[in-house]
BALUMDO-507566 format. One record per residue: residue number from 1; residue in one letter; z, y, x of N, C-alpha, C, O, CB in turn. Coordinates in steps of 0.05 Angstrom, whole numbers, plus 5000, padded with zeros to 4 digits. Glycine has a CB too. Layout:
BALUMDO-507566
   pos   code    nc3    nc2    nc1   cac3   cac2   cac1    cc3    cc2    cc1    oc3    oc2    oc1   cbc3   cbc2   cbc1
   NUM      A      Z      Y      X      Z      Y      X      Z      Y      X      Z      Y      X      Z      Y      X
...
***
This chain:
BALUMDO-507566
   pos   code    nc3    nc2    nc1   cac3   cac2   cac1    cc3    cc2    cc1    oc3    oc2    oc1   cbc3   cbc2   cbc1
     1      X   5205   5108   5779   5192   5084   5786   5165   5091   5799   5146   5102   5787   5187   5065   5761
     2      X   5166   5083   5826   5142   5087   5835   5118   5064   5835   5124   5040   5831   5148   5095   5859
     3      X   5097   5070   5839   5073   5048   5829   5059   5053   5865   5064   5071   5881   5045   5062   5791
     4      X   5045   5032   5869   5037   5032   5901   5006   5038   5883   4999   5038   5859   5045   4995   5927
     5      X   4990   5043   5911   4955   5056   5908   4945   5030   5889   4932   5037   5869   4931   5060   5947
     6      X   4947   5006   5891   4929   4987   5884   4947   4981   5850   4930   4976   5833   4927   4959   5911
     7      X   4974   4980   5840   4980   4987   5820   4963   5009   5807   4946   5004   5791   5002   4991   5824
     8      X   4968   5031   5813   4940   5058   5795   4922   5049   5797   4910   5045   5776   4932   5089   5804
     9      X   4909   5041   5821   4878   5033   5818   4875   5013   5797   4852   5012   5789   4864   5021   5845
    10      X   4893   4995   5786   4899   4972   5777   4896   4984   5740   4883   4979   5719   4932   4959   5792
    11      X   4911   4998   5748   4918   5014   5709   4891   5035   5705   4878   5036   5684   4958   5043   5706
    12      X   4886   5053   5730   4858   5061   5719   4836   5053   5717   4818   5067   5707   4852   5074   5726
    13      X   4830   5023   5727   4816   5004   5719   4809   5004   5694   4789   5010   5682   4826   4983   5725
    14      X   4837   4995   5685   4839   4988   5658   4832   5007   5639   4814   5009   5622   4863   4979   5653
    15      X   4853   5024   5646   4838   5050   5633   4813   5055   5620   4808   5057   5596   4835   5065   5649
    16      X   4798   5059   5640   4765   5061   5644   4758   5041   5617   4753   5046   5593   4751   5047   5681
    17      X   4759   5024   5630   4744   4991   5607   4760   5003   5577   4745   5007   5558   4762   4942   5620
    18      X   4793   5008   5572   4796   5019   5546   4785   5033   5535   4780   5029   5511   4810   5026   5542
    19      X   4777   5059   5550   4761   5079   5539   4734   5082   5539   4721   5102   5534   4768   5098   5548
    20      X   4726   5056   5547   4702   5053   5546   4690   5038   5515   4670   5040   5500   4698   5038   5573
    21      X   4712   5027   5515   4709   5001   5491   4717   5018   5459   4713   5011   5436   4739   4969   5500
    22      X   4728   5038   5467   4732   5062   5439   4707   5075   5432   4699   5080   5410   4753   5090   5444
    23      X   4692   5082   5461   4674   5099   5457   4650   5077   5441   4634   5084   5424   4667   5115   5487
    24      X   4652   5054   5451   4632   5038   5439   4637   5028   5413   4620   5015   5401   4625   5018   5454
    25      X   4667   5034   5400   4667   5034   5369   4662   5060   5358   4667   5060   5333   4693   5024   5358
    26      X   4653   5082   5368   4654   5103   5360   4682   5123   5357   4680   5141   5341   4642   5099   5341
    27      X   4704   5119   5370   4722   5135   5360   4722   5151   5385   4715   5145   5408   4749   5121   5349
    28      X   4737   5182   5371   4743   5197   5389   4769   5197   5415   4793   5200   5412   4743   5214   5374
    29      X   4757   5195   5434   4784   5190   5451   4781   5205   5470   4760   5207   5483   4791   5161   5461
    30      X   4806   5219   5477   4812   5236   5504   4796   5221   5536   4792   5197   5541   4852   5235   5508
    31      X   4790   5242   5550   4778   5222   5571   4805   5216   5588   4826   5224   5580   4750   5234   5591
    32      X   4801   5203   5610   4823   5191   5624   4829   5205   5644   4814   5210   5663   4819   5167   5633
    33      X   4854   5213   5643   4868   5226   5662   4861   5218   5697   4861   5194   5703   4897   5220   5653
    34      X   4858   5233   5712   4850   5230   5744   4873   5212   5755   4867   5191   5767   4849   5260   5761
    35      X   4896   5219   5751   4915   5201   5763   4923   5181   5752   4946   5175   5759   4934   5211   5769
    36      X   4906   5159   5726   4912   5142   5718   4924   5133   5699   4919   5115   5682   4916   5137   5727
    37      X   4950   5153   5705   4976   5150   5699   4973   5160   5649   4961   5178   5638   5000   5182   5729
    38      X   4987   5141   5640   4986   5144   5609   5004   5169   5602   5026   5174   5611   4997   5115   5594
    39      X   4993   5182   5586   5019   5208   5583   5011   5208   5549   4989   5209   5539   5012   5248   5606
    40      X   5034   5207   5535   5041   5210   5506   5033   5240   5490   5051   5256   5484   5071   5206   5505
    41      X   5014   5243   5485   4999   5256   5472   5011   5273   5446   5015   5297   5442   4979   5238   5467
    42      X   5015   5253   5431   5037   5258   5403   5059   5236   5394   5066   5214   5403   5018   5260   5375
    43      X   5065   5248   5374   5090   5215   5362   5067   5216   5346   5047   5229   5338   5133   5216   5342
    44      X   5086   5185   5343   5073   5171   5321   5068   5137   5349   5072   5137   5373   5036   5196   5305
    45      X   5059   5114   5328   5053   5096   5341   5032   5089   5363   5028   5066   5372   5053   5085   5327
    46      X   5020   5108   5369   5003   5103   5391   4976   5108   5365   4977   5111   5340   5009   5066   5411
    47      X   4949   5108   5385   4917   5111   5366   4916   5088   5356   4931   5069   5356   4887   5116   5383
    48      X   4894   5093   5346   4889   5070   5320   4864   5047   5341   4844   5055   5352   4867   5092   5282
    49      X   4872   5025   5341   4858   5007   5354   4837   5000   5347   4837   5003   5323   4867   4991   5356
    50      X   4812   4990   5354   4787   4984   5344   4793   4963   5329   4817   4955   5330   4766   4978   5363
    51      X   4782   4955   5317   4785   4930   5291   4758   4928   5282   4741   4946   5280   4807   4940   5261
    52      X   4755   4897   5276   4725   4889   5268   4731   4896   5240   4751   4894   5227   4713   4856   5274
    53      X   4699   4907   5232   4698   4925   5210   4690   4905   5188   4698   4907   5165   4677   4951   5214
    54      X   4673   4884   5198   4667   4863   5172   4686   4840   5160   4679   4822   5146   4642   4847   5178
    55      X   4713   4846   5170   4735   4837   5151   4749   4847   5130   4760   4868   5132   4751   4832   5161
    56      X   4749   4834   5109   4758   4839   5078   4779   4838   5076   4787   4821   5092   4751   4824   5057
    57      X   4798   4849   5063   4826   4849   5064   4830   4853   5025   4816   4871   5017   4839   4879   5088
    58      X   4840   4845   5012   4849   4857   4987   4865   4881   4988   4860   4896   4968   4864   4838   4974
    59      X   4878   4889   5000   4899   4912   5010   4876   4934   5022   4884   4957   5023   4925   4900   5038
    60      X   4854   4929   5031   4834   4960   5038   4835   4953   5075   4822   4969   5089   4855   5002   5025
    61      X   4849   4935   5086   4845   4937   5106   4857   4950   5132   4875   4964   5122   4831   4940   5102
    62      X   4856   4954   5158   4870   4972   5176   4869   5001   5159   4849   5011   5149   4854   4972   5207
    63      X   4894   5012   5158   4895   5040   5158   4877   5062   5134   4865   5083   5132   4885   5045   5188
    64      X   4887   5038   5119   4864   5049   5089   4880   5080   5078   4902   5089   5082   4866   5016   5053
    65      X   4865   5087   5068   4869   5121   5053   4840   5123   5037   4819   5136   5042   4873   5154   5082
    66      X   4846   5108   5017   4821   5112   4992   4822   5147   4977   4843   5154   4967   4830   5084   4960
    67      X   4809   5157   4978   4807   5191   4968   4823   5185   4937   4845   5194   4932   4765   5207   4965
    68      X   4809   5170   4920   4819   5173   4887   4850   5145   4896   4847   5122   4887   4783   5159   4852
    69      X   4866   5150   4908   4884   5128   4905   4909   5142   4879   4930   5134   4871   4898   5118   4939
    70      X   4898   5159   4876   4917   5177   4851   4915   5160   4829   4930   5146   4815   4905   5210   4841
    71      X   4882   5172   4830   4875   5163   4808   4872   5132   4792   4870   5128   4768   4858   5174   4810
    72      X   4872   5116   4810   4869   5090   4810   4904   5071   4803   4909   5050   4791   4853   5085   4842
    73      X   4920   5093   4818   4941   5087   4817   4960   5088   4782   4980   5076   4774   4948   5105   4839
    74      X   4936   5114   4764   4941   5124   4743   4936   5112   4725   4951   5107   4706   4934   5142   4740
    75      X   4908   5102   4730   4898   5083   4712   4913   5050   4714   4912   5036   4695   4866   5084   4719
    76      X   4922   5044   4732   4933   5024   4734   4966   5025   4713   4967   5013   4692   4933   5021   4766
    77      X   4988   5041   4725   4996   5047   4713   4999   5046   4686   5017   5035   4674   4994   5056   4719
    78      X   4976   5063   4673   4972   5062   4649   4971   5037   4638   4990   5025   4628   4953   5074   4643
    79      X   4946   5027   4642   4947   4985   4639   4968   4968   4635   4969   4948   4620   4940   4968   4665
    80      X   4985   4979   4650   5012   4966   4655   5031   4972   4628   5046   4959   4614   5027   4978   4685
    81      X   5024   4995   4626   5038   5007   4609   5026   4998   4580   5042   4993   4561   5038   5036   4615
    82      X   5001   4996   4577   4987   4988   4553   4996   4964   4543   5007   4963   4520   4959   4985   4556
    83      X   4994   4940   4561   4998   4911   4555   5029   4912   4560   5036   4921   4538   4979   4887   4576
    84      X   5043   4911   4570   5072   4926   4553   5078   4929   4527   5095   4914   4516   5074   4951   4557
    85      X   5062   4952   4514   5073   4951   4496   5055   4938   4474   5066   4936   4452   5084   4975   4493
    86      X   5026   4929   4475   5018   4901   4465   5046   4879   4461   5062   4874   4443   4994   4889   4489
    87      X   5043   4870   4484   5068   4855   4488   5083   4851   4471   5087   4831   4457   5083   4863   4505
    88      X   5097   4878   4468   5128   4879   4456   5108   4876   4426   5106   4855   4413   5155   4916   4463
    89      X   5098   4897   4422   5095   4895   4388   5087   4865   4377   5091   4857   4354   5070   4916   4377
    90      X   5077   4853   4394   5069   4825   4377   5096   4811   4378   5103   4800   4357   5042   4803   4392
    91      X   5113   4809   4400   5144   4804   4399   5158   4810   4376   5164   4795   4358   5157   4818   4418
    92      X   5162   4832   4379   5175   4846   4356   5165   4841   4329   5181   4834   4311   5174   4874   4360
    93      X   5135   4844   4323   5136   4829   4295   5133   4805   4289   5128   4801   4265   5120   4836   4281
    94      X   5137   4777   4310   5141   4758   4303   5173   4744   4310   5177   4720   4314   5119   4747   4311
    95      X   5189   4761   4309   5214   4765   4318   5235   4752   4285   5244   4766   4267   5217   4804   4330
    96      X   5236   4733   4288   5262   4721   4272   5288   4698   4288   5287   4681   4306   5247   4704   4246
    97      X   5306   4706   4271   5334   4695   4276   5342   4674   4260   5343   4677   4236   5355   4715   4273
    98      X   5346   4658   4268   5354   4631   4260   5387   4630   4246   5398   4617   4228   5352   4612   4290
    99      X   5397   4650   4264   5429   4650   4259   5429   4679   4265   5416   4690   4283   5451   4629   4280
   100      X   5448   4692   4245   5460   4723   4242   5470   4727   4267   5485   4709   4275   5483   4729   4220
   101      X   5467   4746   4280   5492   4761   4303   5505   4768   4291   5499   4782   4271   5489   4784   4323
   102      X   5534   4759   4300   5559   4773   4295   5567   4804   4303   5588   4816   4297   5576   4757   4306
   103      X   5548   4812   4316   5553   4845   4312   5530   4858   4324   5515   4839   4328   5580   4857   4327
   104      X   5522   4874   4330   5509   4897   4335   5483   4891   4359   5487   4890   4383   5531   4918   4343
   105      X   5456   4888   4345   5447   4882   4374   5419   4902   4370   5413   4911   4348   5439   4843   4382
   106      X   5403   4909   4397   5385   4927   4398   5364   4926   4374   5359   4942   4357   5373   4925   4423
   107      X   5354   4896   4380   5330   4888   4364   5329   4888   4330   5311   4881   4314   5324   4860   4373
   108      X   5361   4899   4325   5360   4906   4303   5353   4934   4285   5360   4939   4262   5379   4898   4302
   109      X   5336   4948   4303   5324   4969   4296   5300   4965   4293   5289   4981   4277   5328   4986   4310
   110      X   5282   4943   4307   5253   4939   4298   5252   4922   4280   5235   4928   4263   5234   4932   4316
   111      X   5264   4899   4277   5259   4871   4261   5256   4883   4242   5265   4906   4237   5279   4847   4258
   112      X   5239   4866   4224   5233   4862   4196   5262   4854   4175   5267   4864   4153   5210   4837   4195
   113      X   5273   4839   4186   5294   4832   4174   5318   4834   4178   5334   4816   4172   5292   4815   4171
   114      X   5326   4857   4188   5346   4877   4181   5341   4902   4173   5359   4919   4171   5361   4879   4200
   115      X   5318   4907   4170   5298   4935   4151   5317   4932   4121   5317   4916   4102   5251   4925   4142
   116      X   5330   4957   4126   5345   4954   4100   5342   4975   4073   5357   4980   4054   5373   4954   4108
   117      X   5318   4982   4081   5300   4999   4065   5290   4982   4037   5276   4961   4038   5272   5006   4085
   118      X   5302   4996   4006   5287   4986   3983   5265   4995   3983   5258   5016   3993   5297   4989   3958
   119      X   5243   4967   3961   5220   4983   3972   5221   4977   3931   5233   4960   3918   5191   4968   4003
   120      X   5200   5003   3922   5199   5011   3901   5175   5007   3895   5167   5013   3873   5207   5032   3898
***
């Protein structure tokens, strides 16, 4: 596909004003090729676009990578895991049956009242 003189002049226009408008967010960007023309650098989706910085996001925003996301991830986790088993234990010890199962069910290992332990 060929492009006529005023097409390139047209894209390195543009060009110009793109890489102008990076440099004025501060990011690092290749300068612009002489012949206009866009050439693919690496994979991946293309650079990372300028984005206004004083928007809040709950999610962290464009292209977030928090350093402790391990750790945050651990502690969370854990939490999860805590009130869990809060959870269950207040379950479980206020756990009664109205009517016997007719055979074999999990919760008959924690209840109180199939504890078939004498107590002395």
């Amino acid at each position: 596909m060929d492009f006529t003189e005023d097409e390139k002049r047209i894209v390195k226009t543009r060009l110009v004003k793109w890489h102008r408008l990076l440099v004025t967010v501060g990011r690092e960007v290749e300068p612009v090729p002489e012949d206009g023309c866009l050439r693919r650098v690496g994979e991946g989706g293309g650079a990372r676009y300028p984005y206004p910085k004083h928007v809040w996001s709950p999610a962290g925003g464009w292209w977030v990578q928090p350093k402790n996301w391990a750790s945050n991830t651990a502690i969370a986790f854990v939490g999860v895991l805590a009130t869990t088993y809060a959870v269950w234990s207040v379950s479980a010890d206020k756990e009664r049956r109205l009517s016997q199962p007719d055979r074999w069910i999990p919760s008959m290992l924690w209840a109180k009242e199939y504890n078939n332990e004498e107590k002395k």
